[in-house]
C-alpha positions in Angstrom: -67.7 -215.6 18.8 -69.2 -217.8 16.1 -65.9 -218.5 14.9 -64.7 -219.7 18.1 -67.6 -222.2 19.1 -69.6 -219.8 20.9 -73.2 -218.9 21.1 -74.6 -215.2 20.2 -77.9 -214.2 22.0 -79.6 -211.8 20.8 -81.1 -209.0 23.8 -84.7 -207.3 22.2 -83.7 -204.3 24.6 -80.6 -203.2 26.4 -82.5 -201.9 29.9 -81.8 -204.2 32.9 -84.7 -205.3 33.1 -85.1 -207.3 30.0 -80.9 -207.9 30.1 -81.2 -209.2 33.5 -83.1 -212.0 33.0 -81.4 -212.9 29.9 -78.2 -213.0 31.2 -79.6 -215.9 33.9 -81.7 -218.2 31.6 -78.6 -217.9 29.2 -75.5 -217.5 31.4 -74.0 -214.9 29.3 -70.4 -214.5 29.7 -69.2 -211.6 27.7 -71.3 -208.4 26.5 -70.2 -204.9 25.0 -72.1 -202.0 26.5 -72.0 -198.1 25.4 -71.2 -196.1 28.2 -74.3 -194.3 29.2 -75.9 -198.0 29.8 -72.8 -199.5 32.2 -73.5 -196.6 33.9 -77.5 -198.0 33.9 -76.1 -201.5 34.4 -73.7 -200.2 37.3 -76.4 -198.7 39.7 -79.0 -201.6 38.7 -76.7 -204.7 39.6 -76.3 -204.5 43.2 -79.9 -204.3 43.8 -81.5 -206.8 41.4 -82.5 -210.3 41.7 -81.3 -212.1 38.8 -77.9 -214.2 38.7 -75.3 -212.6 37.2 -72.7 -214.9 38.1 -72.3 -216.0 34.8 -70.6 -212.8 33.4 -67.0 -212.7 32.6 -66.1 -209.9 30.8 -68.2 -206.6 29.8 -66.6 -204.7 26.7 -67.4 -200.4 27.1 -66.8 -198.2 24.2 -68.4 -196.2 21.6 -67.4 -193.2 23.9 -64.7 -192.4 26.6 -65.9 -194.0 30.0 -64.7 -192.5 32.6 -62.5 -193.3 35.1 -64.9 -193.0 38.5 -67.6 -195.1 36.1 -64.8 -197.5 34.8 -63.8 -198.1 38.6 -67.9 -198.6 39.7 -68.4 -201.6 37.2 -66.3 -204.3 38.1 -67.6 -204.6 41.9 -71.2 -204.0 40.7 -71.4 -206.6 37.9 -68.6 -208.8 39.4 -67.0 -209.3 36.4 -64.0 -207.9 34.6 -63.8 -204.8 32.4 -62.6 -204.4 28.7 -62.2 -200.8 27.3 -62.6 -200.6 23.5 -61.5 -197.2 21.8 -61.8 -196.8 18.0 -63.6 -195.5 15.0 -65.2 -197.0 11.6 -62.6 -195.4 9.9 -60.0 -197.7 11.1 -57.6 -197.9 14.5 -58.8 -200.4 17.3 -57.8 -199.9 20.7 -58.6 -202.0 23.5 -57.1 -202.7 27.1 -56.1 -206.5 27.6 -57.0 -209.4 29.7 -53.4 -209.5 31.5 -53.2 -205.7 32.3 -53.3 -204.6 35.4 -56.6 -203.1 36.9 -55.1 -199.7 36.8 -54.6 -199.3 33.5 -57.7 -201.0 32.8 -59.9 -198.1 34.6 -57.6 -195.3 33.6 -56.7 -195.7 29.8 -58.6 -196.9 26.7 -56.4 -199.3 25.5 -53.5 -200.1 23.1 -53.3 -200.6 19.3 -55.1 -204.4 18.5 -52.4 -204.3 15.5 -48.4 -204.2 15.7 -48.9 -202.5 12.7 -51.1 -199.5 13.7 -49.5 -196.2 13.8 -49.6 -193.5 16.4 -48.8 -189.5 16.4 -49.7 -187.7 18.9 -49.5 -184.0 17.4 -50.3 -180.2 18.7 -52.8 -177.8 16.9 -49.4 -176.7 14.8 -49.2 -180.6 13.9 -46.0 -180.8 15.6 -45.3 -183.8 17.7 -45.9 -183.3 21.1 -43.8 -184.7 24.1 -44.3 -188.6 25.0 -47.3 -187.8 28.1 -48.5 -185.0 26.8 -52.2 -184.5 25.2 -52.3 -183.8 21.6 -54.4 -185.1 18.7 -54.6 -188.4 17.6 -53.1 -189.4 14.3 -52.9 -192.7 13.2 -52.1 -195.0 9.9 -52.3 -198.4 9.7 -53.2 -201.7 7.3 -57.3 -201.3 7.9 -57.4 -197.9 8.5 -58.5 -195.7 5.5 -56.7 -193.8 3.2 -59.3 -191.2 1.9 -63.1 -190.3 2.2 -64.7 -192.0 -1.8 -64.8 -188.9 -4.2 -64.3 -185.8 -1.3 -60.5 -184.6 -2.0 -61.5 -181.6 -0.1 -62.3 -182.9 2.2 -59.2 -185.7 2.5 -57.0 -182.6 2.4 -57.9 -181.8 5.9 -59.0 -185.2 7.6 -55.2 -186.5 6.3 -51.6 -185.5 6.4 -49.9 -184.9 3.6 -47.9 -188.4 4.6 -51.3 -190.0 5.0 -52.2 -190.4 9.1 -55.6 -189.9 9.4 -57.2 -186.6 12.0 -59.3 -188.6 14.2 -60.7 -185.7 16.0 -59.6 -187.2 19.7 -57.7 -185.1 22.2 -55.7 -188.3 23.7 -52.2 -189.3 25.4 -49.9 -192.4 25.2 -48.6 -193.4 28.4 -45.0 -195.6 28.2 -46.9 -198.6 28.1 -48.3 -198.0 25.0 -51.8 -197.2 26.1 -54.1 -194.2 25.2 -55.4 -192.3 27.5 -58.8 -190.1 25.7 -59.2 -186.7 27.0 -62.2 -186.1 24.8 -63.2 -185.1 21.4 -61.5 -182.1 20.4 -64.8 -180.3 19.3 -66.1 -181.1 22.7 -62.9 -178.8 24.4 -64.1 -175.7 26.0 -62.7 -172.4 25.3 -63.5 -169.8 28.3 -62.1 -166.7 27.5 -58.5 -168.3 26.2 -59.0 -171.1 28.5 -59.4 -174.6 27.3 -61.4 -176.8 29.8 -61.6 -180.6 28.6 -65.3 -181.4 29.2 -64.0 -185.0 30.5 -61.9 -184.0 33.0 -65.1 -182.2 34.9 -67.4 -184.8 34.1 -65.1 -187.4 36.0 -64.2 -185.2 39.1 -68.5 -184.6 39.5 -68.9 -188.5 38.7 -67.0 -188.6 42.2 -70.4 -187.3 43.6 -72.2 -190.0 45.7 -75.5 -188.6 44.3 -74.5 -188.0 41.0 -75.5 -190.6 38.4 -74.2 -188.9 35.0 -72.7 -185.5 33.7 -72.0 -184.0 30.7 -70.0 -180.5 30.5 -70.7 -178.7 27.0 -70.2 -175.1 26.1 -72.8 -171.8 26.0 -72.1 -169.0 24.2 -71.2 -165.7 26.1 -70.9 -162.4 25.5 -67.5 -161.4 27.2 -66.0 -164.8 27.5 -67.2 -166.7 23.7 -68.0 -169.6 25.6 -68.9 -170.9 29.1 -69.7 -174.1 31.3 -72.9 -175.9 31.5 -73.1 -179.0 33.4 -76.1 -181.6 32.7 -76.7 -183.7 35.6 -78.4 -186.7 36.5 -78.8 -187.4 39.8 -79.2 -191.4 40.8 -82.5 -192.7 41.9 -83.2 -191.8 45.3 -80.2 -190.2 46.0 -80.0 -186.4 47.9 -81.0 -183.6 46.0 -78.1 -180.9 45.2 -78.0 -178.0 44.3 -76.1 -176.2 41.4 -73.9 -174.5 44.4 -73.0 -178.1 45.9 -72.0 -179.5 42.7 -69.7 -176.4 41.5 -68.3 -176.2 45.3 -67.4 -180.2 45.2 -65.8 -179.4 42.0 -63.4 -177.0 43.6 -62.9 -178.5 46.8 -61.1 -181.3 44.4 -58.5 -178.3 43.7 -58.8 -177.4 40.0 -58.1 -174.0 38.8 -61.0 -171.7 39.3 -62.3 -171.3 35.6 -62.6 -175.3 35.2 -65.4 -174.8 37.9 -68.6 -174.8 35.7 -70.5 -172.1 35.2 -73.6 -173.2 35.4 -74.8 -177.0 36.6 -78.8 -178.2 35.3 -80.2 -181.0 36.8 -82.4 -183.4 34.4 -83.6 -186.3 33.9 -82.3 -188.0 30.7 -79.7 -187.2 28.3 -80.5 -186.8 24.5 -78.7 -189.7 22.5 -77.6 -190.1 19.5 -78.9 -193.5 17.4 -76.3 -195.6 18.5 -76.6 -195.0 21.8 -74.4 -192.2 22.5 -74.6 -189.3 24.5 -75.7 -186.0 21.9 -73.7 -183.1 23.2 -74.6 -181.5 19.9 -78.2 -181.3 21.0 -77.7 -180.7 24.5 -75.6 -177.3 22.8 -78.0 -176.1 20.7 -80.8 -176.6 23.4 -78.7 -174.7 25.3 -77.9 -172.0 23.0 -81.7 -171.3 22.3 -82.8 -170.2 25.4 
């Protein structure tokens, strides 16, 4: 931005109510938002006073957005959406200014580098067929070769021809474009059964009262794991119960182990420092009860 002649403001807090305002005395045009706060930033815009006008383009990444919150922020904020998809370790992804809004709200992106390398491989490592989910691999000119002094650990976090495990359950469509199931620690196995926690969370983001969701595992006894759904409902909105959200669930026609197993309403989600959602807490909460 500084390169280019523009101005960086800096926000003391990210809520609306500090952004707001900031955005209007500035007329800030472009921002980059974590996921859990467009989804703040979403159901506060319509009803708030300040001027907005001056945004042009929001940036969402840090962790997959979903589709039914990707296609809530554009009319709320009336401005354009950019996905971002990548990782400190190297690969950039993001969706561009001239695609079309489709593939904006549905896919994280494309490779910011000609150079950047994709494989899309099954648990056996084997390529998988062009559409179909698998994990990301990827090599490229900024993306790393090895972890400083941990060959152990490079042996498994690299292929022996040097793509780097990212740890993402993704697919490419023909354009080019990743679409990101999830993290592949965050898949569910229910008795043999893989349920991809994302899928879930963006059929109950379809909820009118439903605010955010976040499916992570519980350990059983017969099945190894099951289905908890978190969920937040928006301010003011209906009260549900657990029955309402799992019957809306299958009513959108997914096979009958997806539905979750359980559904717990609350009020916040725990987050990690960065300002992502911390499934790894909302497991082990779960797990000691």
């Amino acid at each position: 931005v500084l390169y280019a002649g523009g101005t960086a403001v800096l926000c003391p807090a990210p809520d609306p109510g500090t952004a707001f305002p900031l955005i209007e005395r500035e007329r800030i045009t472009m921002t980059g938002l974590v996921p859990p706060l467009a989804l703040v930033w979403t159901d506060a815009a319509p009803a708030s006073a300040y001027d907005l006008s001056s945004l042009e383009l929001v940036l969402v990444g840090g962790a997959k957005y979903s589709e039914q919150a990707a296609r809530r922020l554009e009319p709320a904020l009336g401005c354009r959406l950019m996905q971002v998809f990548g990782m400190a370790e190297g690969l950039v992804n993001y969706t561009r200014l001239d695609d079309d809004p489709e593939t904006v709200v549905t896919t994280q992106g494309r490779p910011i580098c000609p150079d950047d390398e994709i494989r899309i491989a099954d648990d056996e490592g084997r390529e998988v067929p062009e559409g179909a989910f698998g994990h990301l691999l990827t090599r490229g000119p900024y993306t790393i070769r090895g972890y400083w002094r941990t060959p152990e650990h490079n042996r498994t976090a690299f292929t022996e021809d040097g793509f780097y495990r990212t740890g993402d359950i993704v697919r490419r469509t023909p354009s080019g474009h990743l679409v990101v199931e999830g993290r592949a620690k965050d898949q569910i196995n229910r008795g043999g059964e893989k349920v991809a926690a994302e899928e879930i969370e963006n059929i109950i983001l379809g909820h009118p009262s439903v605010h955010d969701v976040s499916l992570v595992a519980v350990p059983d006894e017969f099945l190894g794991e099951r289905t908890l759904a978190y969920v937040i409902l928006r301010e003011g909105a209906e009260p549900l119960r657990p029955a309402a959200v799992k019957r809306f669930v299958r009513e959108r026609g997914v096979a009958a182990y997806k539905v979750p197993d359980l559904v717990e309403f609350v009020d916040t989600f725990p987050q990690t420092g960065i300002g992502k959602v911390s499934k790894k807490h909302q497991r082990s909460t779960a797990e000691q009860r």
